[in-house]
Structures are given as C-alpha cells and as structure tokens.
N, C-alpha and C positions, 0 to 999 in steps of 0.2 A: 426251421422251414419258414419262408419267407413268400405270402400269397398274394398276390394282385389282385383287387377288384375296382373294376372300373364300370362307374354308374355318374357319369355327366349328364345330369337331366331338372328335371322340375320336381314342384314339390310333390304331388303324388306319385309320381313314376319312384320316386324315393323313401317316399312315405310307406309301399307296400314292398320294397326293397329289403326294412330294415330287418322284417326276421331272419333273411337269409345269411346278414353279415352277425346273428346274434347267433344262430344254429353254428355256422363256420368255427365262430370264438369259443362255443359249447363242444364241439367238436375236435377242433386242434388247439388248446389251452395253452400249451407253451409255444404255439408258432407266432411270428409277426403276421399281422396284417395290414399292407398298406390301403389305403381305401381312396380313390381319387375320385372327386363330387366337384356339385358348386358351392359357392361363398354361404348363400343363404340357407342350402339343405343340410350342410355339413353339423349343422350343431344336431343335428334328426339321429348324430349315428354316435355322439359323444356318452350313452348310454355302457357302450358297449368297447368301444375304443379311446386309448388315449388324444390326447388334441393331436400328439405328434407323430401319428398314426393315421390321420387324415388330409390331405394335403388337396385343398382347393381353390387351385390356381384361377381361374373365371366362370363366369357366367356361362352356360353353354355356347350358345351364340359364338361367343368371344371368344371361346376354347377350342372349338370346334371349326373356327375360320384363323385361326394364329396364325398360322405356318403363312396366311397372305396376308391378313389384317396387321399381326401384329408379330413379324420375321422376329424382330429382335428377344422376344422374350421364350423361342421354341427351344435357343439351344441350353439354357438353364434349365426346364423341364426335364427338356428328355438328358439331362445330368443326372437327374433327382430321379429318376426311373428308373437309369442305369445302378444307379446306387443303392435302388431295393434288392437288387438281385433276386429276381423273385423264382421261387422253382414250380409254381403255377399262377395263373389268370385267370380270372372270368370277368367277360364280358357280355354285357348285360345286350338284352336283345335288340334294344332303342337304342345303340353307340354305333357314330357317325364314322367316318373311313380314317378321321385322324386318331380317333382312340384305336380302331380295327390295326393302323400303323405301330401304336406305342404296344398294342399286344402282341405283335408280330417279331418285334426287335427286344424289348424285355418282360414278355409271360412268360418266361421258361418252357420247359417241357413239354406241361400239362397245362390246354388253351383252352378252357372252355366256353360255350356263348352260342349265338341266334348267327347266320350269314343269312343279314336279309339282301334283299333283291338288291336295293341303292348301294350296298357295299361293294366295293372295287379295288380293294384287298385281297390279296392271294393267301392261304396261308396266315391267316391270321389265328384262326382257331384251331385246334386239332381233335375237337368233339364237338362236333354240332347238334344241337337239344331244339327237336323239334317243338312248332306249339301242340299244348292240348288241344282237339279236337272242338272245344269251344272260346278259343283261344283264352282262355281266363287266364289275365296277366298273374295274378298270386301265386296259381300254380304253376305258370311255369317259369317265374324266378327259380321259386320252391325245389322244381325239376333239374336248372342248372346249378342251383348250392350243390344237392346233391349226387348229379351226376360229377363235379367239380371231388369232392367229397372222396367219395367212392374209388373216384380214379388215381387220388392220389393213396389212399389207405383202402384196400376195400372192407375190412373190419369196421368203416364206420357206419353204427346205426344210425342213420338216416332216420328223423319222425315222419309217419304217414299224415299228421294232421296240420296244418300250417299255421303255428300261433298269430294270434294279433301282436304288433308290435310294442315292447315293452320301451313307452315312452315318457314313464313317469320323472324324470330326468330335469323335462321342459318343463314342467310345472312347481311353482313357486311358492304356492300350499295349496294346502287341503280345500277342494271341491266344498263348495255349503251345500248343506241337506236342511232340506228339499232343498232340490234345486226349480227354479223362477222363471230365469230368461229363456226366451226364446230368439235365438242368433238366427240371422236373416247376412247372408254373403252372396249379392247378389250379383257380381263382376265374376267375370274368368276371362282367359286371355284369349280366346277365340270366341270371335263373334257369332260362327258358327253354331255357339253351344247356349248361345245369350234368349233368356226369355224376355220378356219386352220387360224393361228397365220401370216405365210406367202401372206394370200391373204388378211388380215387385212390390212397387212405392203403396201401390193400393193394398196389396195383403198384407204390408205389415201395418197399416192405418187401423186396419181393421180387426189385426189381431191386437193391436197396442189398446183397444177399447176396452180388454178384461185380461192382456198378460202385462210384464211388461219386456220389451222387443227392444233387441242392438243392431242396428243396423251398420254391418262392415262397411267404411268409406274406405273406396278404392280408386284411382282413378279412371274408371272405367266409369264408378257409378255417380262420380260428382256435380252438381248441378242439378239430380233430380228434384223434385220438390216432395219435402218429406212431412210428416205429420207433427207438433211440435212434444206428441205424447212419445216420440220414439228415441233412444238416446242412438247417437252414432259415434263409433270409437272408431279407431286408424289405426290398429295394431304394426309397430314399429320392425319385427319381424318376427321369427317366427316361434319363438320359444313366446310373446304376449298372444297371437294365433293358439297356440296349443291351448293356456289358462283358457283363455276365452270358452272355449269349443267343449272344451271338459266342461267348465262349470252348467255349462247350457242343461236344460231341459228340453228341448228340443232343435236340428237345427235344419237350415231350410235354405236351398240354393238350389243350381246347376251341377251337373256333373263335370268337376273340377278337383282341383289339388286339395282346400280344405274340406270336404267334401271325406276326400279317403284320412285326415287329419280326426275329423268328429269321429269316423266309423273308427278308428283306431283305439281310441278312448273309449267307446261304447256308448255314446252320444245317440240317441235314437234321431230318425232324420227323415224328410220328405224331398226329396230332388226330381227336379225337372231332366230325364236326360235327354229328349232332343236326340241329335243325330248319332250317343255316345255305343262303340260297341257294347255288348254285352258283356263282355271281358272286364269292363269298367265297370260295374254294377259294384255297390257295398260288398266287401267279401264276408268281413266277419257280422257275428252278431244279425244276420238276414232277417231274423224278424222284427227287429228295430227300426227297420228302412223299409218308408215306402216309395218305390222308384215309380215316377209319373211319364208312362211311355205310349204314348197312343198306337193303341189295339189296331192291327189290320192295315197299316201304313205300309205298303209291298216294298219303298224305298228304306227299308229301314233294316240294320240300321245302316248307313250307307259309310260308317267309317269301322275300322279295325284298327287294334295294334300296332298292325306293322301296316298301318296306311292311313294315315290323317287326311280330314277335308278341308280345306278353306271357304268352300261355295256349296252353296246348295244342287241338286243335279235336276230336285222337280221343279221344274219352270212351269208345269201345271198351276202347282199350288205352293209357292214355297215357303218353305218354313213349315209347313205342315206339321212338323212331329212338336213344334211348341208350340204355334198360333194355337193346333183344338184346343188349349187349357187355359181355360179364361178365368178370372178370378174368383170365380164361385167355384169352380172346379176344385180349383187347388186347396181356397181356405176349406173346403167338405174332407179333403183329403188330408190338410192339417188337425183340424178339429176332431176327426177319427182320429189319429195316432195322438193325439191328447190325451182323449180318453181312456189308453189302454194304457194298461199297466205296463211300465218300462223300466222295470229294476227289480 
C-alpha cells in the first residue's frame, strides 16, 4: 500500500501535523508513505519516516505558484507523484488548488481532506472531514488521519486521545536539569500577530534582572535595542529551534510556529495571542500555557483556520487585542507561571 500525504505549509501547521503521519505509520507498518512538506519542516517528520520517504520540493510560496512561477520544474514533480502510485491521499485542510490538483490525478482511490471555500478543484477529495465545532486544528488533522484510516482498513483502531508529537529526534542531547532559561521569540511572520517589538525588549530587560533570558534574533526582530544582560541566539533552523525550546524553563512569544514547537516538548509558556483563533491555542500540556487574550473584545477572535487576516477590522481601536497588555501585565503573568510548579 502506497499513501499520499500532503502537508505544504509552515512550521506550526506542521508541527501539530506530525502525530497524524506517526498514527498512520503505527497503523499501516508495512505500507509506504510518501509525505510531501517544505524544505525547512521536512526534517519535523524524519522521526517517523525515511529521508526518502519525504520529498520537499519548495517553500510553500514557491510550490504553490510553480505551475506559473516556476513552468519548468512542474513536469519532474508531478513524475515523482505519478511514480508513488499511491492507493490513497490526504489532504490536509490548509492545501492550496495546486496540491488539491496533484490529489486529484495521483491520490488514488481513497482522497481524503478539508474543500475549503478558495479551492477550485473538482473532485479532488472523495471524503470530505468537516471541522470540529471549535475548529481546533489538532483535532481535526486527528479527524482526517482517521477517517483516511478507516476508509481504507475499517479494522483500524483509531486513538481517541491525540498524542503530543514525538520529536525527540531534533534534539542533540539531553535537556539540563533544572532547567534556567527563559526563551523570549518575539517575531512571527504576520504582523497581524506582533506585540510591540519595544515592550518585548522591555520584559526581557526585566526579566534578565534575576533569570537569565535568550532572546530569538529574527529578522523581524533586528535593530531592537536590547539589554546587554540578555544573550541573543539566531537559531540556524529548525532542529537548533527545537534544543533551544526544550532546554527552556519557560517560553514566551506570540502565537506562531515556535510557539506550537515549545508546547510540543512540554515547555510551559506565556503567549500573547492577539487576533489568533481559538483553534491555535497550546493543545497539549494546557496547564502549562498561559494564553494572554483580552477579555470582552467582541472582535475577537477575528481570524480562523480556514481564514487568515492581514489587517486589523477595528479602526475604533486597533490592535486592541495586544495594545491592552502592557508590560506589567505581561511580566505579572510571567512571574505567576514561574512560580508554579511545571514538571
């Protein structure tokens, strides 16, 4: 048996992807699984899968606009697809109309996946897996492994509980106990989700007074002015992201990719999320996370899953949902989750 899954996306959309391709392999032991990702996630799933088992031809972006960006490089792909033979698919819910295409011509049989609204694919899937009701992304990967699963064997036990992903893999050793730092990853790729870059600089100053603080250099976050008690590392990608995140005592951002990277690890964490659905919330490990979401905001949260913002909508007050959290706020709400016991 030979299965297609198809997950072109970023680092969290992947990160809380990987139980589903670890369930599949627990699942069907002697089948193939091809897995097509990007360059930089790709090593997220080498836990579980051979390297030659994973084929991650570009960056979303890149992948996802070939067929006009970049003609010459589609008819080598879709070779390499045709060559899985695969006798089912899953497509993950956030896969744009060119992946919806390579499902359509070789997922086999059994096509399973989300048709959202911007899909303009006929026939791409042939089970459509609706979201849960609160759209939580975890479960409803979780929902299409399984229904994926099922359809092809219905003998297979399906787990009711959705493990954390097992990503000890990317780590290079052993975690120090105690553990010290407190990781500060203040950039994410939408602006949308950004707390003011300034009051970042200020709580780690202030936490660097009695911890001692890493602060992620991104280029998002360069140029700030920083305190000279803080160290700042550039993790090169994403297997030094993982060490990093594990060894932490605490870690402390936006709701973003490494974000669901710490919750993975069991990293206890305080995040600012801003405009992020609900769905994005820490899934595992919940009492470890304290999510900083201003109470009573009627625009909120004003993005989902299957609908990303670029712009704010309240021209009232904008930014609202991260302006209320000023830097006493936040460091009150670090220095609680200090104090508790987190292990």
């Amino acid at each position: 048996m030979n299965l297609l899954i198809l997950k072109v996306n970023h680092l969290g959309d992947n990160v809380v992807f990987v139980p589903v391709v670890q369930a599949l392999r627990a699942a069907f032991p002697k089948a193939r699984l091809h897995l097509v990702s990007t360059p930089a996630e790709a090593i997220l799933y080498r836990g579980v899968l051979a390297a030659g088992d994973i084929f991650a031809p570009a960056e979303r972006p890149a992948f996802n606009h070939a067929w006009r960006q970049q003609p010459w490089s589609v008819p080598g792909w879709l070779l390499r697809f045709a060559r899985m033979r695969a006798n089912g698919c899953l497509v993950s819910y956030d896969q744009g109309n060119f992946v919806h295409l390579i499902s359509r011509w070789f997922g086999g049989d059994v096509r399973i996946g989300a048709n959202m609204h911007y899909v303009r694919v006929r026939q791409s899937i042939t089970h459509e897996v609706p979201p849960p009701t609160d759209w939580n992304v975890v479960r409803w990967n979780w929902a299409m492994g399984r229904a994926l699963a099922q359809a092809l064997d219905p003998r297979v036990d399906w787990p009711d509980v959705v493990p954390p992903p097992d990503l000890r893999h990317l780590l290079t050793r052993p975690s120090p106990e105690p553990k010290q730092t407190i990781v500060i990853h203040a950039g994410t790729k939408m602006a949308i989700r950004q707390w003011s870059m300034e009051r970042f600089a200020e709580l780690a100053a202030r936490l660097a007074r009695d911890h001692p603080v890493i602060w992620v250099d991104r280029p998002e976050t360069r140029g700030v002015s920083l305190s000279p008690a803080i160290t700042t590392v550039s993790p090169a990608n994403v297997r030094e992201l993982a060490q990093l995140v594990a060894d932490a005592r605490l870690y402390i951002g936006n709701n973003s990719g490494p974000m669901h990277l710490a919750n993975a690890f069991g990293t206890p964490g305080v995040i600012l999320s801003g405009p992020s659905s609900y769905g994005w919330d820490p899934y595992w490990y919940p009492d470890r996370w304290t999510v900083l979401r201003r109470p009573h905001l009627a625009c909120l949260p004003c993005e989902s899953p299957a609908k990303g913002v670029d712009r704010c909508a309240n021209t009232g007050d904008p930014l609202a949902c991260l302006n209320h959290w000023t830097v006493d706020l936040v460091e009150a709400a670090v220095r609680q989750r200090l104090s508790q016991a987190i292990r």
